[in-house]
C-alpha positions as MATLAB code, in Angstrom:
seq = 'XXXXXXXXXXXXXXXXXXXXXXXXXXXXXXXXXXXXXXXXXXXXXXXXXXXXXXXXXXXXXXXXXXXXXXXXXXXXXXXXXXXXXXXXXXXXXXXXXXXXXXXXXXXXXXXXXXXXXXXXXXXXXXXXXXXXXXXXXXXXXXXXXXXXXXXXXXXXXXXXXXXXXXXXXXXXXXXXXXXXXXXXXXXXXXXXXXXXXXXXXXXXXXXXXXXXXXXXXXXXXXXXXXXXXXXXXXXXXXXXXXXXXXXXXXXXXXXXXXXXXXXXXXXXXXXXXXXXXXXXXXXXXXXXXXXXXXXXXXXXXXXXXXXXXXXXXXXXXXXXXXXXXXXXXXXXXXXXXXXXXXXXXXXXXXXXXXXXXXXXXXXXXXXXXXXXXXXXXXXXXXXXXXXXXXXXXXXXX';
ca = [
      86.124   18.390  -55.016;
      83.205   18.146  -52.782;
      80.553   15.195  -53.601;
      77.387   16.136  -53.876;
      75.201   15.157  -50.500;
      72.452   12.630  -51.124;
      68.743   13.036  -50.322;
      67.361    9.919  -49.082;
      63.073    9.040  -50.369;
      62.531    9.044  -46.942;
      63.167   12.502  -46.963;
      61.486   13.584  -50.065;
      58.374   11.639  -49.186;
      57.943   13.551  -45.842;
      58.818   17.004  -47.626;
      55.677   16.149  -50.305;
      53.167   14.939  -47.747;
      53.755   17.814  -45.416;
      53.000   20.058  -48.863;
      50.298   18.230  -49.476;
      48.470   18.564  -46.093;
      49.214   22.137  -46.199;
      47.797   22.191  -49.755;
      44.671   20.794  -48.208;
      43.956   22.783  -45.455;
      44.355   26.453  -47.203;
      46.899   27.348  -45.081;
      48.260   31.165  -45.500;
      50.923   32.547  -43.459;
      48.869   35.380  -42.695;
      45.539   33.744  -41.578;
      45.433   32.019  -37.865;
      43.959   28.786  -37.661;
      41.065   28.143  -35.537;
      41.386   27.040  -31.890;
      41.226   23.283  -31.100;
      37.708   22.765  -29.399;
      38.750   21.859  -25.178;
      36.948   19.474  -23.591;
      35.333   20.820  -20.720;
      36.713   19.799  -16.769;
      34.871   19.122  -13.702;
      32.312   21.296  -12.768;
      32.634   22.002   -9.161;
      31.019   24.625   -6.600;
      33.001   26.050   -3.409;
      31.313   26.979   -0.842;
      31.945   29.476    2.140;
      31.917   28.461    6.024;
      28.275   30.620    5.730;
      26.864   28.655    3.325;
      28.100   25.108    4.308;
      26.447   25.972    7.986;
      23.097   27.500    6.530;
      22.627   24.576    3.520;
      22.490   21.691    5.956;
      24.608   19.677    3.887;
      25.286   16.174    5.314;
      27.290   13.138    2.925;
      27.516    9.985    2.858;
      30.353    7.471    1.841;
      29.592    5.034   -1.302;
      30.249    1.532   -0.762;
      30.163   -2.121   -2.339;
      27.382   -4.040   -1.101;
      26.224   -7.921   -2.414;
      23.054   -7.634   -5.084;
      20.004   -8.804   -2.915;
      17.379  -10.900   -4.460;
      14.075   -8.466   -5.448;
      11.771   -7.872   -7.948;
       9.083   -5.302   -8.651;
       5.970   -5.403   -9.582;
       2.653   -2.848  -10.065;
      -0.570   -3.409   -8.789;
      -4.002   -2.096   -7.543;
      -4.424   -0.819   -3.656;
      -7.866   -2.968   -2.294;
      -9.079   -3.549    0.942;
      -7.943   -5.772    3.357;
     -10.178   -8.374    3.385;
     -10.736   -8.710    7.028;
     -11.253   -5.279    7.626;
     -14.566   -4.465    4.326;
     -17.841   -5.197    5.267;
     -20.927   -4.937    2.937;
     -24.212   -4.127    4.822;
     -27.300   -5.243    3.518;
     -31.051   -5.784    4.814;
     -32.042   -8.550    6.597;
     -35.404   -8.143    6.205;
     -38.427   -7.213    3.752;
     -39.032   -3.634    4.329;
     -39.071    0.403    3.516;
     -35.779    2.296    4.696;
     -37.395    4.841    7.347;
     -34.114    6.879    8.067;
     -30.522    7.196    6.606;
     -28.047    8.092    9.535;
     -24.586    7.810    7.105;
     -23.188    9.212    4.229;
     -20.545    8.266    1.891;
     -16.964    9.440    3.671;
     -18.638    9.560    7.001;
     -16.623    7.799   10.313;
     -18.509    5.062   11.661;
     -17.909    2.172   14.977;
     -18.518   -1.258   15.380;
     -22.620   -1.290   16.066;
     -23.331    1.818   15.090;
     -26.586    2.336   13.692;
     -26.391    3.077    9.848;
     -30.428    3.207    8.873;
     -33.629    2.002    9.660;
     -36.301   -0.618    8.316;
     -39.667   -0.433    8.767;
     -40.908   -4.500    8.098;
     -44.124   -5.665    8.504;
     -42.123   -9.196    8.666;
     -40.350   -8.380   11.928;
     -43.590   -6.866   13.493;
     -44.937  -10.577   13.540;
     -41.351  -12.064   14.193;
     -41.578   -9.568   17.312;
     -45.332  -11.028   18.279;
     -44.041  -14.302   17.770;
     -41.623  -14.376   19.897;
     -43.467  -12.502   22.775;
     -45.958  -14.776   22.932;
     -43.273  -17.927   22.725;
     -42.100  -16.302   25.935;
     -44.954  -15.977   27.602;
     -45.826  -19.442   26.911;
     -42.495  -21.144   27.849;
     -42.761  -19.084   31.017;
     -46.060  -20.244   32.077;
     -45.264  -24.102   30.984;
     -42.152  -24.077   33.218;
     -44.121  -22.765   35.759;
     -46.620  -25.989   35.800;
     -43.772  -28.354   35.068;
     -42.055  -27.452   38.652;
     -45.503  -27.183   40.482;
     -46.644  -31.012   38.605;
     -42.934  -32.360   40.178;
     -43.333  -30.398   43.984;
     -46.681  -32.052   43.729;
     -44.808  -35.341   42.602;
     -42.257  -35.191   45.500;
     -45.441  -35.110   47.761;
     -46.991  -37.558   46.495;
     -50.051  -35.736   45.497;
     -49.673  -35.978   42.041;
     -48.778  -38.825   39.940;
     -45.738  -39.263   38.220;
     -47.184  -38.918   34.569;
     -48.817  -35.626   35.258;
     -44.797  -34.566   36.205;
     -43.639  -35.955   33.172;
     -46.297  -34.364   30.293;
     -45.773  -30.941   32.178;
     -41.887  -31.291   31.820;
     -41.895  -32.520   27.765;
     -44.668  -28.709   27.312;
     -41.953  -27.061   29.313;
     -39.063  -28.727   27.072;
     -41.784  -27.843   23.698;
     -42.253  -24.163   24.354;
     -38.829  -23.032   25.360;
     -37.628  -24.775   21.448;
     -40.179  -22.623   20.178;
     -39.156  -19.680   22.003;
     -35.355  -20.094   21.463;
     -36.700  -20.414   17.386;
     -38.493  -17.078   17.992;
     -35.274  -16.024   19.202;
     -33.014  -16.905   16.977;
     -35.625  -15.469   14.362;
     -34.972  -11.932   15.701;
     -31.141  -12.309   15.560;
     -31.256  -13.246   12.244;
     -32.951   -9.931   11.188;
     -30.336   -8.074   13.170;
     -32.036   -7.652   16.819;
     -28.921   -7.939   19.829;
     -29.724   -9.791   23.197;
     -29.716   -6.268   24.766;
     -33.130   -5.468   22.073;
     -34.644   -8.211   22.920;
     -34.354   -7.709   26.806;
     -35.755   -4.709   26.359;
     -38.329   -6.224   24.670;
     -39.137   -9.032   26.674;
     -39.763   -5.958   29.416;
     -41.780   -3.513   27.511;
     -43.793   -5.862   25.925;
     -43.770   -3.397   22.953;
     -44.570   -4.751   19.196;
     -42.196   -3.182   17.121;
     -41.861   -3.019   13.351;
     -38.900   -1.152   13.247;
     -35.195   -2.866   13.087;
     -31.404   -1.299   13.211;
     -29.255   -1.996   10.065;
     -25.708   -1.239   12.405;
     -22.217   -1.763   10.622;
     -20.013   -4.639   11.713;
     -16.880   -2.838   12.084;
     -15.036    0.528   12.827;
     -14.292    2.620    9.645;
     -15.275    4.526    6.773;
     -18.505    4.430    4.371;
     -17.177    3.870    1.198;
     -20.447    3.133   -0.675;
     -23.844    4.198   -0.264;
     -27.227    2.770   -1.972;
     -30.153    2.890    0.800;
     -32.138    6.011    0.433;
     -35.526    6.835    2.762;
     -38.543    5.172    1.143;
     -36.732    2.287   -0.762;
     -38.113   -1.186   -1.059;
     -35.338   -3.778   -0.028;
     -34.971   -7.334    0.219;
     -33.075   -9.427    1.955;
     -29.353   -9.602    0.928;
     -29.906   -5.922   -0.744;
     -26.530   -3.973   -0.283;
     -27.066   -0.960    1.250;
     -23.594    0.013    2.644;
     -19.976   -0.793    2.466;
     -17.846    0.198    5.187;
     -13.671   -0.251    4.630;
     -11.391   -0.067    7.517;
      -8.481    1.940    6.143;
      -5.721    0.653    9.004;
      -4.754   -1.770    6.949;
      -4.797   -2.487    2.964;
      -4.061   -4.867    0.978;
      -2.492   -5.201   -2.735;
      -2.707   -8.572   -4.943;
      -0.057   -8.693   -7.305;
       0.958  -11.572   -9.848;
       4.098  -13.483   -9.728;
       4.997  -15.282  -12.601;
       5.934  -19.326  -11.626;
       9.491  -19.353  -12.383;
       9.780  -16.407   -9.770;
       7.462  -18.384   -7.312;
      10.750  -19.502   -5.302;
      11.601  -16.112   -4.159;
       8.445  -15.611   -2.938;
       7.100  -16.105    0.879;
       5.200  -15.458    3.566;
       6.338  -12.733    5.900;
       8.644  -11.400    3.407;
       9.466   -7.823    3.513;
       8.080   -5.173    0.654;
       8.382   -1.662    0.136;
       5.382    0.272   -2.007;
       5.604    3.628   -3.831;
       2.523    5.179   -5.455;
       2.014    8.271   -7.951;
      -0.712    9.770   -5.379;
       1.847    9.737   -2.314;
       5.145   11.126   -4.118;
       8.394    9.582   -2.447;
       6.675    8.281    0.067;
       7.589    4.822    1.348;
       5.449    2.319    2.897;
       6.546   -1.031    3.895;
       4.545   -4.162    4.584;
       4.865   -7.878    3.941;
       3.662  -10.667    1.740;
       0.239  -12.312    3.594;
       0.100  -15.574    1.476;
       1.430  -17.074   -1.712;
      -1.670  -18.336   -4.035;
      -2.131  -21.995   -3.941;
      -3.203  -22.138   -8.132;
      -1.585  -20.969  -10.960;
      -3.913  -19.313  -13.703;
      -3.863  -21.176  -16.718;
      -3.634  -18.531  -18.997;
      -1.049  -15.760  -17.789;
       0.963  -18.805  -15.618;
       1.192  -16.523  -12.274;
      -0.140  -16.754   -8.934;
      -1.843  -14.271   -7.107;
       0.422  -13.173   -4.340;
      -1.574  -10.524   -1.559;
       0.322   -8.305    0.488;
      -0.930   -6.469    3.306;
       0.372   -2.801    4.490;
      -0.012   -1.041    7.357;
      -1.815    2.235    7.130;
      -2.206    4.151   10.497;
      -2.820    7.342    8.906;
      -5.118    6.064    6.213;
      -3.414    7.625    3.316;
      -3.493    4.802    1.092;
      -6.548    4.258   -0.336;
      -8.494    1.267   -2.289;
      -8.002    2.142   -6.357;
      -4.301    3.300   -6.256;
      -1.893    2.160   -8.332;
       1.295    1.419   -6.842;
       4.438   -0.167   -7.064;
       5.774   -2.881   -4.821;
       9.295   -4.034   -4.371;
       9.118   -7.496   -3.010;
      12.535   -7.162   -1.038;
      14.978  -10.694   -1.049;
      15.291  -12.340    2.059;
      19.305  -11.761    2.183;
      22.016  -11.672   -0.427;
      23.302  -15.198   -0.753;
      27.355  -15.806   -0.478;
      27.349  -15.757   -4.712;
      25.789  -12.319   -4.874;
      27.243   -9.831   -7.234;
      28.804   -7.384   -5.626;
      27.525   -3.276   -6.653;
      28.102    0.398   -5.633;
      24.760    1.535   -3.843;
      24.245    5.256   -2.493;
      21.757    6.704   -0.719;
      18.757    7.375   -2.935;
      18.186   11.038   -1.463;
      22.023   11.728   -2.820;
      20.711   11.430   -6.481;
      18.880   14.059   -8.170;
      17.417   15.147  -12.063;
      19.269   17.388  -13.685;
      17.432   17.184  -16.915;
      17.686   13.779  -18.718;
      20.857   13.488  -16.439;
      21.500   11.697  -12.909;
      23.446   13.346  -11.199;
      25.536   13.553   -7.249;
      27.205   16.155   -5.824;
      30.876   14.033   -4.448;
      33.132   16.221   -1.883;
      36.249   16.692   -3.471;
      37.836   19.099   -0.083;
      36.685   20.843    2.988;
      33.991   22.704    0.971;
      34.379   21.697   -2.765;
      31.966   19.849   -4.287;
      31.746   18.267   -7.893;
      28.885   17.315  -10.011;
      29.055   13.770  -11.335;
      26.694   12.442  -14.227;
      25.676    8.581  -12.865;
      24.038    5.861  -14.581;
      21.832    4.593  -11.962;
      20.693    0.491  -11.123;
      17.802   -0.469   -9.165;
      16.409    0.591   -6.152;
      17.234   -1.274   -2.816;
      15.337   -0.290   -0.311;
      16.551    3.602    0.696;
      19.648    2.995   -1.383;
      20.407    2.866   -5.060;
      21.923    0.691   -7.292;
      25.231    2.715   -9.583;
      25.853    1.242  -12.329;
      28.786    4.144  -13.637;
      30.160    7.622  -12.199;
      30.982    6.592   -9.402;
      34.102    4.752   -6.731;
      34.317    3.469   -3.776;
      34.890    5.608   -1.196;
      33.334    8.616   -2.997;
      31.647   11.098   -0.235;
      28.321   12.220   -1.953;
      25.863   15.216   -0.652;
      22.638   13.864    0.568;
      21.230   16.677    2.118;
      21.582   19.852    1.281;
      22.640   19.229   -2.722;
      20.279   21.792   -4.126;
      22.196   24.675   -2.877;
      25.302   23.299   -5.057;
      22.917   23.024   -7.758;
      22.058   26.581   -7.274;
      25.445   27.751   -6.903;
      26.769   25.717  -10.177;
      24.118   27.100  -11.772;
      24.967   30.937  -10.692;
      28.548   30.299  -11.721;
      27.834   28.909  -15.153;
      25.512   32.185  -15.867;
      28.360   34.321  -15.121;
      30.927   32.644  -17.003;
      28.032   33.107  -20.365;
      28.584   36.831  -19.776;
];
């Protein structure tokens, strides 16, 4: 007689929990459950020989490079401030003419308006009559000593001629140096000394080569001396001030390399280089003013721009942390996203989400998405986009 076989609680445990999960779910032998949800793979675009040739596309290979020391920083274009002039009157007088306007072009010298001054009409007297004075005491001084030599005359004669002569050039040279002071050149005052003409009328000329920025002197205003009337701004070169806080003061110097970026100027870069470190640090925000100056040769920054300035380390020391970094015209806005195009064969490309560091220069920073030795597009990448893009609307219908 055959003893009954034994079920073991292992058994009847798994029997009951598989009944219950069932239970649970609803299953019914003739209902299908619903698919598992698939994670999506790779997108990737292939291109033809056609469209690699016309697209232009061009890659680069992503490497580790050491962390250099930089910081950024935002600040207000200004002028250089050897290359801003403001041009005011010299004298007391009524503006006769206005030669500039606002925007205009001007060059060193160049006359920028006229004052009529009733000051510099007797300045002009003054000095013509100094001249003609100084000339005619020099004039007796060397007769008095020819007569000296020859005994003719005496010796003190020589002597009180010479001290007029010495008097009346001082007072011309004053008259002089009158005339320069209320803007007249050596070559006006030639010309004056020859056409012995009384003139009311003086030049206000700008110091430098540039551009009017500002404009105040209109025809028929009273001015003053020390009146602005003009501001002329050399645009070659500007200049931007920012503030470096003094536990950052160390990786600061002269000649030190920077890169600037403004809104008005897109991806344009602009390098330039730290002028001077302040001396002082303000009391209340604990920074020093640090000015750098950037070359502009075709004056398309401007004074009143905001920008942003990289102040760029002077090397990556032998303790640097080491980073992925890949060409910053590789990486491109897909949305909220960052994203590359990496070549995965002869013409395959895949799109990679990145999570993106700082900026270094013409390269950028990777913080995830990427490996070393990854070839990424950096020309060319919008046709993949364009392509992904067409096969993902196809694939929807």
């Amino acid at each position: 007689m055959k003893k009954p076989r034994s079920v073991s609680l292992k058994s009847i445990l798994t029997c009951l929990l598989a009944s219950s999960i069932a239970a649970c779910r609803g299953d019914n032998s003739g209902e299908d459950a619903p698919p598992e949800a698939v994670a999506p793979g790779p997108q990737r675009v292939e291109l033809t020989a056609d469209q690699m040739t016309s697209a232009g596309i061009a890659v680069a290979v992503i490497e580790e490079r050491p962390l250099t020391d930089q910081f950024e920083a935002t600040a207000e274009i200004e002028a250089a401030p050897n290359r801003f002039a403001q041009v005011g009157a010299r004298v007391v007088g009524r503006v006769l003419t206005v030669a500039v306007a606002e925007g205009d072009k001007v060059a060193a010298g160049q006359p920028l308006a006229v004052i009529d001054s009733p000051e510099l009409g007797q300045a002009t007297g003054d000095y013509l009559a100094a001249v003609t004075t100084a000339n005619v005491a020099r004039e007796i001084a060397d007769r008095e000593r020819a007569l000296f030599d020859r005994r003719i005359s005496s010796e003190r004669e020589w002597r009180l001629a010479e001290a007029e002569a010495v008097r009346t050039r001082a007072a011309k040279e004053a008259a002089e140096n009158r005339l320069h002071a209320f803007g007249l050149s050596d070559a006006e005052l030639q010309k004056l000394q020859v056409e012995r003409h009384f003139s009311s009328e003086v030049s206000v000329r700008s110091p430098l080569s540039g551009v009017v920025s500002s404009r105040t002197a209109a025809i028929g205003r009273i001015v003053q001396p020390g009146d602005g009337l003009f501001e002329v701004v050399d645009l070659a070169e500007v200049a931007i001030a920012i503030d470096v806080y003094e536990q950052s003061l160390t990786r600061v110097k002269p000649g030190q390399q920077v890169e600037v970026r403004t809104v008005a100027t897109g991806s344009a870069l602009f390098r330039g280089h730290v002028s001077s470190v302040g001396a002082v640090i303000e009391r209340q925000s604990r920074t020093v003013k640090v000015r750098v100056v950037l070359h502009n040769p075709d004056r398309i920054l401007r004074p009143g721009m905001f920008a942003t300035v990289r102040v760029l380390g002077s090397g990556p020391s032998s303790t640097a942390e080491r980073v992925l970094v890949a060409p910053t015209t590789a990486v491109q806005q897909d949305g909220s996203a960052a994203i590359v195009f990496v070549r995965v064969g002869p013409r395959t490309f895949e799109r990679r989400e990145v999570e993106l560091g700082p900026a270094q220069g013409d390269l950028t920073v990777v913080r995830r998405g990427l490996s070393p030795g990854d070839v990424v597009v950096t020309a060319g990448s919008f046709i993949l986009k364009a392509e992904l893009r067409k096969g993902e609307l196809g694939e929807q219908e």
